[in-house]
C-alpha positions in Angstrom: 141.9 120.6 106.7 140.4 117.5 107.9 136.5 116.9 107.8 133.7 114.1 108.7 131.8 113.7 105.7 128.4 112.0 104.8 130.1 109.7 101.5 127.7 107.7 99.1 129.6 104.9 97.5 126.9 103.2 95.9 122.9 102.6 95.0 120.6 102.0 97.4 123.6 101.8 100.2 124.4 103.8 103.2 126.3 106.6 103.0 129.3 106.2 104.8 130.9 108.3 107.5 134.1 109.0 106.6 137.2 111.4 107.6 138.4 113.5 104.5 141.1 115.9 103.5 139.3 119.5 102.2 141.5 121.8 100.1 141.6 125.7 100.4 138.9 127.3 98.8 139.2 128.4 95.0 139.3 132.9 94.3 135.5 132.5 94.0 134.7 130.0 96.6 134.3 130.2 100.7 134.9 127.4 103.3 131.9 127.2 105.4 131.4 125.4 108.6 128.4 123.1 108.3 125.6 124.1 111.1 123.1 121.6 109.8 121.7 120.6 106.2 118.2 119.7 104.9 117.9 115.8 103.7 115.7 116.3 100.1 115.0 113.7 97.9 116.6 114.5 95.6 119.9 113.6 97.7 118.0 110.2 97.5 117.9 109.7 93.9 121.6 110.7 93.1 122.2 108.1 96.0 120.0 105.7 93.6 121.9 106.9 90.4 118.9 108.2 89.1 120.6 110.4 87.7 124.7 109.4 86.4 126.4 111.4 88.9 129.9 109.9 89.4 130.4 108.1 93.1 132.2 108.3 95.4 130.9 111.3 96.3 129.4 114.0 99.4 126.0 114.7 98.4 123.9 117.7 100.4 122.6 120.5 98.9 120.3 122.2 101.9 123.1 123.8 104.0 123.6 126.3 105.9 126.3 127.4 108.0 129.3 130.0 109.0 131.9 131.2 106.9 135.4 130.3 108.0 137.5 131.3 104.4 137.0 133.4 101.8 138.4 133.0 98.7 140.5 136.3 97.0 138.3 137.4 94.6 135.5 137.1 96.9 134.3 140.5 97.8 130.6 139.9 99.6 131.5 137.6 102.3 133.5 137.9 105.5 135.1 135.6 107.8 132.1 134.8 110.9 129.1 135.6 108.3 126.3 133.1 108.6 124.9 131.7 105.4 121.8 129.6 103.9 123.2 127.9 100.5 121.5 127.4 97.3 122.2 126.1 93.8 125.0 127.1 92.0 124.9 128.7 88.2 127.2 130.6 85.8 125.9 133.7 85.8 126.6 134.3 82.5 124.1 132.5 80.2 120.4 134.4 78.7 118.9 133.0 81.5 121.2 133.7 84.4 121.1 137.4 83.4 117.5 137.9 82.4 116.6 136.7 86.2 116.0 133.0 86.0 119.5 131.4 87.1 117.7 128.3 88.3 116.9 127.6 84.6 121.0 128.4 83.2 122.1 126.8 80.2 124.7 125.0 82.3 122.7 123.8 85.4 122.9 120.3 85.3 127.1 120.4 84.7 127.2 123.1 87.6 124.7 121.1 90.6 125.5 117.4 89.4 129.0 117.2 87.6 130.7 117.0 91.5 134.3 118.5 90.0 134.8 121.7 89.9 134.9 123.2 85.9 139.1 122.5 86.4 138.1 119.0 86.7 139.2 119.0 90.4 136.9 118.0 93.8 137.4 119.8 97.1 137.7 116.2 98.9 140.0 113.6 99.3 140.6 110.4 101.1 143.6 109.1 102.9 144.7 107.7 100.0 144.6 110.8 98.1 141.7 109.5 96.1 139.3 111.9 94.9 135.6 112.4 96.1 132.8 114.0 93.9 132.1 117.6 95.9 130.3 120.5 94.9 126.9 118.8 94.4 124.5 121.8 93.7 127.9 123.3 94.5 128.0 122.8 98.1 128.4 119.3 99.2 126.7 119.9 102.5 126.9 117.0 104.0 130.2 117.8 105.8 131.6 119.4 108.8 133.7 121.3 106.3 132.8 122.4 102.5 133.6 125.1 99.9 131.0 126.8 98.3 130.7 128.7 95.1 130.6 131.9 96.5 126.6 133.2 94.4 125.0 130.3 95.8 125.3 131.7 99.1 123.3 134.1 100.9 123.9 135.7 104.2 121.0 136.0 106.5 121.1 137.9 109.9 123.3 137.4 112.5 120.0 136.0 114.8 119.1 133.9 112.2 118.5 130.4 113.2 121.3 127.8 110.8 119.8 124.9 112.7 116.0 125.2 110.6 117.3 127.4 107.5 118.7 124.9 105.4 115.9 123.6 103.1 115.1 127.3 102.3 117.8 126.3 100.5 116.2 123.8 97.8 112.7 121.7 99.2 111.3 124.8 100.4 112.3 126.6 97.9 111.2 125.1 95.0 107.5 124.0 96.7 106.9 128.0 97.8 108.5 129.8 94.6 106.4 127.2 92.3 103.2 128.9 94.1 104.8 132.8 94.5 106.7 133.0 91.6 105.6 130.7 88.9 101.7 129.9 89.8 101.4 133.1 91.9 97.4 132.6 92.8 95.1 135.4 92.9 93.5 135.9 96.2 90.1 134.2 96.6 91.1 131.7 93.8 91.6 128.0 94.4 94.6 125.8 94.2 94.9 121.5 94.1 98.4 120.4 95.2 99.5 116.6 94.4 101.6 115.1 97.7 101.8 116.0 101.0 105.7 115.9 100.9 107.6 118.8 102.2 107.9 120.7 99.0 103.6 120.0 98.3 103.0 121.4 102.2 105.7 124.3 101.3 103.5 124.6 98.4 100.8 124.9 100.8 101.8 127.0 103.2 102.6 129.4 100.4 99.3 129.8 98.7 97.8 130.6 102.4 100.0 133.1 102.3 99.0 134.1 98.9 95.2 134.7 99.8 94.1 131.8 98.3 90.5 130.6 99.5 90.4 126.8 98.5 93.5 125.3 99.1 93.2 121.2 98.4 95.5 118.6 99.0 95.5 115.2 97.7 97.2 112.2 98.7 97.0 108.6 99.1 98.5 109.1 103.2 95.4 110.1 105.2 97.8 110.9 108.6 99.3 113.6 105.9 96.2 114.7 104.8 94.9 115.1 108.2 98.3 117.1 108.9 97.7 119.2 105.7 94.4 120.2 107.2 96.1 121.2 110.9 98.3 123.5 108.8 95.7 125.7 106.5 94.2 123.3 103.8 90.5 124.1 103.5 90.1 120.2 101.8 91.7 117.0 101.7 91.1 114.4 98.9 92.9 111.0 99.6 93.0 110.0 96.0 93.5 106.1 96.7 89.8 106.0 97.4 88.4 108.5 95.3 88.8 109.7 91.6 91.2 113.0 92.3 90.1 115.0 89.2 86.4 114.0 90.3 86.7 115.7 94.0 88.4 118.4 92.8 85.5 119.5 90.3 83.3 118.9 92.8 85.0 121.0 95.4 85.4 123.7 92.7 82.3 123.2 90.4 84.7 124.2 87.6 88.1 122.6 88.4 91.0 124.3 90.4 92.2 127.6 88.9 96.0 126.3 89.7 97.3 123.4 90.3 101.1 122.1 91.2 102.6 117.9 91.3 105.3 117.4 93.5 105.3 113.9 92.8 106.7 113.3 89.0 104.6 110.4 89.0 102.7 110.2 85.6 99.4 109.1 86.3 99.5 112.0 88.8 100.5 114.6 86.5 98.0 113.5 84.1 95.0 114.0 87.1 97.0 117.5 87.6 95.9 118.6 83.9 92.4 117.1 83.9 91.9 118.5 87.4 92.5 122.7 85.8 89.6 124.8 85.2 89.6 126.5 82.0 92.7 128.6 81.2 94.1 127.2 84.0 97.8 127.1 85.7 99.6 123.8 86.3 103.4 123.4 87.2 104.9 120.4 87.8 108.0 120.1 89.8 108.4 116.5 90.9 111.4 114.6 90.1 111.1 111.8 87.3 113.6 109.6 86.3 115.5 110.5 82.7 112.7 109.1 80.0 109.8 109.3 81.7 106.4 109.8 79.8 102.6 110.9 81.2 100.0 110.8 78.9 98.8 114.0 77.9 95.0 114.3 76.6 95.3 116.7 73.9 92.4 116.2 72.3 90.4 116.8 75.2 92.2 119.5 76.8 93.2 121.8 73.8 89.9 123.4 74.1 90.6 124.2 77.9 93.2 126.7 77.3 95.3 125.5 80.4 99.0 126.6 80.7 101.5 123.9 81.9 105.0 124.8 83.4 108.2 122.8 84.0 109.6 124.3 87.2 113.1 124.1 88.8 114.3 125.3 92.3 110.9 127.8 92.3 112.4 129.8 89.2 113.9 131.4 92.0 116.4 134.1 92.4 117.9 132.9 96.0 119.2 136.1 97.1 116.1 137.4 96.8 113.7 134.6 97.3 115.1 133.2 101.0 115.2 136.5 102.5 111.8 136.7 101.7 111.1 133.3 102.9 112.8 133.9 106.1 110.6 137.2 106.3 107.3 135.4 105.8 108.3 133.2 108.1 109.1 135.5 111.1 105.5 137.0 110.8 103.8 133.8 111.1 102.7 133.4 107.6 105.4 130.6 106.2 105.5 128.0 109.6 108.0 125.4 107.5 109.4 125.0 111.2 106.3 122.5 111.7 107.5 120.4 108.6 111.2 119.3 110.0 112.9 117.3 112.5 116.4 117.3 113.6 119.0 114.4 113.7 122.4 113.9 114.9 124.8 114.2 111.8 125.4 110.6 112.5 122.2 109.2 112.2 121.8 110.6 108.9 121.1 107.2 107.0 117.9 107.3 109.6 117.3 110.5 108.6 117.0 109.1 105.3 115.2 105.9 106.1 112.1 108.1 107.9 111.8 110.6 105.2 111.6 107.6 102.6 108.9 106.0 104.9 107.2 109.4 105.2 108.0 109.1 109.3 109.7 112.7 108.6 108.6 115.5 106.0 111.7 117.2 106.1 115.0 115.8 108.2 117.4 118.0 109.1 121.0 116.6 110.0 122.9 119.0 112.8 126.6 119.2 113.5 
C-alpha cells in the first residue's frame, strides 16, 4: 500500500513529505488509518538527534485513527474500530507485569529502535530503501501505519480522533505525573515548572484532583496569564523573581508537590528547594543523554522530600486514556483549550509554532 508520510532526514531540517510503500501488518500488529496525530517535543528532539535514533525515518507518536487490518493473532481489534495509540512495551518484563509498562526493561529498544525486533521497518521508498517506522511503535506521522497491536486502545465509536491524539503521550505523561505518580491530596498545594502542554495537563489535572493552590511558573507571562484563565490560583514568572522565594511565600512552608516539565537543570534544582517538608517532586522533562542538576544534599536531607523520575505518567494506557477521555467529557480535564489543528501538510509549521510557543499542542489532521 501506498502512503504520504511526514520523513525526517536530518537535524534541525524539515521533514519531508514523501510517498512510501507500507507492508502488511505483522500477526500482532494493525494497519491504521491516520485521523490526525499530536506534534510533542519529543518528535522535536529525535528530529535533533538528541537522542541516536537512526534517520531516515517517520517520527509521530500521538495518533489516533481507524483500524483498516488486523494482524492474525490479533484478537481485540476489528476492522472499522477507532483507536487512540500509545507507547509500545513487551509485556513481559517485572515491570510490564507488575503494572508499570511505561517503565519495561526494554522501552527505549521498543519506542526508539524504528525496526521492528526482526530488524525490518514497515516503510519503504521507491527505491526499496528502508525508512525507520515504529517510533513509540506507531510512526504516526502517516496516512497509513502499523501499530503494535497493546499500544492501542479503542475509544467509542463517538469519540472525537481529530483532538484524541496527545492523550496518547503529552497529555499523558503531564496528567498521570499528577494522578498517578504525585496524586495531591485535596486542599494541598502544588508548583508546576513550564506552561507547555504537558505542565498545563499537569495543571488541569491537579484541579481535578482538589487541589487548593495550584502555581505555575514560567518565564512567558502571555502563558502565565493563560494558566490563570484555565484554573491556576497563582502565577510566578520566574525571570523576574526568585521561583523558590514566591513559592514559600505563597505557601508559607513550600509546595506540598511539585512537578518540572522542562529538564532544564537550574529548574529542577528550584523544583527541590521549592518542596515543603516530606515533600513530592517528579520530574518528567526531557534532558539530553548526560545531563547534570545540582542537587543540595546537604541542605535538603533534613527535608525528607521524595523525588521521582517519571515516564509516559507511569501510566497503564488502557486504563489511563479512557479515564482521561471521561474526565474530559464532564468538564473537569478541558485539554481541547491547549491544541490547534493543521493541515498534515503544514506540519513543519506545526512544528515551528510549537517551538516558538505560538501553539501549546499542534495537532496535524489528514
Amino acid at each position: 500500500m501506498r502512503t504520504k508520510a511526514a520523513v525526517a532526514t536530518a537535524p534541525e531540517t524539515d521533514l519531508e513529505i514523501q510517498n512510501l510503500e507500507v507492508d502488511d501488518p505483522r500477526s500482532n500488529e494493525i494497519q491504521v488509518k491516520m485521523v490526525a496525530s499530536g506534534i510533542c517535543h519529543t518528535d522535536a528532539i529525535i528530529r535533533d538527534q538528541w537522542y541516536p535514533v537512526p534517520q531516515p525515518v517517520v517520527l509521530g507518536h500521538e495518533g489516533a485513527g481507524i483500524v483498516e487490518k488486523v494482524g492474525e493473532a490479533v484478537t481485540e481489534f476489528n476492522v472499522g474500530d477507532k483507536v487512540v495509540l500509545g507507547p509500545t512495551f513487551c509485556g513481559e518484563c517485572e515491570q510490564c507485569l507488575s503494572g508499570h509498562p511505561m517503565y519495561c526493561i526494554n522501552f527505549f529498544d521498543r519506542n526508539f529502535g524504528v525496526r521492528r525486533a526482526d530488524g525490518s521497518t514497515a516503510f519503504s521508498d521507491a527505491d526499496g530503501t528502508t525508512v525507520g517506522s515504529h517510533f513509540f511503535g506507531q510512526s504516526s506521522f502517516a496516512q497509513y501505519t502499523n501499530v503494535v497491536a497493546h499500544g492501542a486502545v479503542k475509544v467509542e465509536e463517538d469519540a472525537p480522533l481529530e483532538l484524541l491524539g496527545p492523550l496518547g503521550c503529552g497529555l499523558m505523561t503531564g496528567a498521570g505525573a499528577v494522578l498517578n505518580v504525585l496524586r495531591p491530596k485535596p486542599g494541598s498545594s502544588i508548583a508546576i515548572f513550564g506552561t507547555g502542554a504537558v505542565g498545563m495537563a499537569g495543571m488541569l489535572a491537579a484541579k481535578a484532583a482538589g487541589a487548593s493552590t495550584i502555581i505555575m511558573v514560567d518565564i512567558v507571562a502571555p502563558r502565565l496569564e493563560f494558566a490563570e484563565e484555565l484554573g491556576a490560583t497563582h502565577t510566578v514568572e520566574s525571570s523576574t523573581v526568585d521561583p523558590v522565594d514566591a513559592i514559600r511565600e505563597i505557601t508559607g512552608t513550600g509546595a506540598d508537590y511539585a512537578l518540572d516539565t522542562t529538564g532544564v537543570p537550574a529548574v529542577f534544582s528550584q523544583m527541590t528547594k521549592s518542596l515543603a517538608i516530606r515533600g513530592h517532586g517528579a520530574l518528567v522533562g526531557a534532558a539530553k543523554l548526560g545531563t547534570e542538576a545540582a542537587f543540595d544534599i546537604g541542605t535538603l536531607l533534613t527535608s525528607g522530600i521524595n523525588i521521582s523520575m517519571v515516564i509516559e505518567g507511569d501510566a497503564v494506557p488502557r486504563e489511563f486514556i479512557p479515564r482521561l477521555i471521561a474526565l474530559h467529557q464532564a468538564g473537569d480535564f478541558p485539554f481541547d483549550k491547549l491544541t490547534r489543528t493543521y493541515a498534515f501538510n503544514d506540519i513543519n509549521q506545526a512544528f515551528t509554532d510549537s517551538a516558538e510557543g505560538g501553539t501549546l499542542k499542534p495537532i496535524i489532521v489528514f
